[in-house]
C-alpha positions as CSV (number, residue, x, y, z in Angstrom):
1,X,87.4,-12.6,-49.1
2,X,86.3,-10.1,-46.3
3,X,83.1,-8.7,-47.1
4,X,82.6,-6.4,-44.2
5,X,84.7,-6.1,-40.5
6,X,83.3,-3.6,-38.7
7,X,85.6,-2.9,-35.0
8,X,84.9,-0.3,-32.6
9,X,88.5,0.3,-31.2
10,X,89.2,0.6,-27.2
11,X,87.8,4.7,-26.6
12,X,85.4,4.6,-29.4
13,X,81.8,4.9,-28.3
14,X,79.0,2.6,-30.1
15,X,77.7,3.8,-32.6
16,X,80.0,6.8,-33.2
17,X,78.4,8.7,-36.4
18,X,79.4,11.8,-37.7
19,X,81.0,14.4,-35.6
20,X,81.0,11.9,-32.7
21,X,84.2,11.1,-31.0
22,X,85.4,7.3,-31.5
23,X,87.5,6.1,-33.7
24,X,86.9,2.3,-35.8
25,X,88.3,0.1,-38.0
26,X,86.7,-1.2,-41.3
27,X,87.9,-3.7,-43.9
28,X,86.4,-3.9,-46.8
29,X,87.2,-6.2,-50.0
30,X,85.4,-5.9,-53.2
31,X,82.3,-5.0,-51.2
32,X,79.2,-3.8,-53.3
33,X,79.2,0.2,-52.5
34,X,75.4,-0.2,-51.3
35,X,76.4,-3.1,-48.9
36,X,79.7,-0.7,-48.0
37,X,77.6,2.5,-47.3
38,X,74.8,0.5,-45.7
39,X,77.1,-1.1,-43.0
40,X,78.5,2.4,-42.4
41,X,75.1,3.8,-41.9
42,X,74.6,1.2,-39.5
43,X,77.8,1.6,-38.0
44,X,77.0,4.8,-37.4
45,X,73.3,5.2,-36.8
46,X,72.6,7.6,-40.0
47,X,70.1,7.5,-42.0
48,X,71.1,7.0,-45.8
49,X,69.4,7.2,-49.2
50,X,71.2,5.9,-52.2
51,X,70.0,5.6,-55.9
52,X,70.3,2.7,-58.2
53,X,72.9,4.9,-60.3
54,X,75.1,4.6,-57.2
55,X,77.7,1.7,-58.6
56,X,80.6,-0.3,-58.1
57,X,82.6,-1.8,-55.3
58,X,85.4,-0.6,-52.9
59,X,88.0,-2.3,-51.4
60,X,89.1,-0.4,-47.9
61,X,91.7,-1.2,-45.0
62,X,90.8,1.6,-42.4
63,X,92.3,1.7,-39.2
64,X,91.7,4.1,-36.0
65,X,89.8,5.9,-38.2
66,X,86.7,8.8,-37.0
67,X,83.6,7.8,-38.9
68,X,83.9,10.4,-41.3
69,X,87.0,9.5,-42.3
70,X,85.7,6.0,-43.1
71,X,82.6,7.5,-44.8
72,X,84.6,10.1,-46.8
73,X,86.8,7.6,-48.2
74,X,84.2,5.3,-49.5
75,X,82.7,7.8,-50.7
76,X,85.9,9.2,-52.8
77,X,86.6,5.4,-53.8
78,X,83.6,5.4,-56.4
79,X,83.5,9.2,-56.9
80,X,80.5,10.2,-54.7
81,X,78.9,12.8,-52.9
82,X,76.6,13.0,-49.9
83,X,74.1,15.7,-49.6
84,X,72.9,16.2,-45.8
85,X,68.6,17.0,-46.3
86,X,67.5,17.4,-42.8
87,X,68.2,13.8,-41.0
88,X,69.2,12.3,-43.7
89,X,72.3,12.1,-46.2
90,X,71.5,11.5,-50.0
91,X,74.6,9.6,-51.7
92,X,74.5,10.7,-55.5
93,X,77.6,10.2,-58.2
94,X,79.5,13.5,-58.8
């Protein structure tokens, strides 16, 4: 069981977060959303605040993704949104 591969590809930069060029690759199985979004805000140096009414897991094989992409889709695997508040993005259920 892969809990969490995180790969920055060739032209990625380290650290690429949102809006920055570089693409990456993440595989993800049966990952705990909080561990998922918690390597992804790593990943990308962002700042994250999640509830405890932010559930379930997600299973995810991204590749050459941007960082939103790979954000985005974990967060449309559990139904979730992500509210920018200055620095910071909130993660709340829809």
């Amino acid at each position: 069981m892969i809990i969490g591969v995180f790969e920055l590809c060739l032209a990625a930069s380290p650290g690429a977060g949102p809006g920055e060029p570089g693409l990456i690759n993440v595989e993800l199985d049966h990952a705990h959303i909080h561990a998922a979004l918690r390597f992804l805000a790593e990943a990308g140096d962002v700042n994250l605040v999640v509830g405890d009414d932010v559930k379930g897991t997600v299973t995810l094989q991204l590749h050459k993704v941007t960082w939103d992409e790979a954000f985005y889709a974990v967060l449309s695997q559990d139904a979730l949104t992500a509210v920018p508040v200055g620095s910071t993005w909130e993660v709340h259920p829809r």
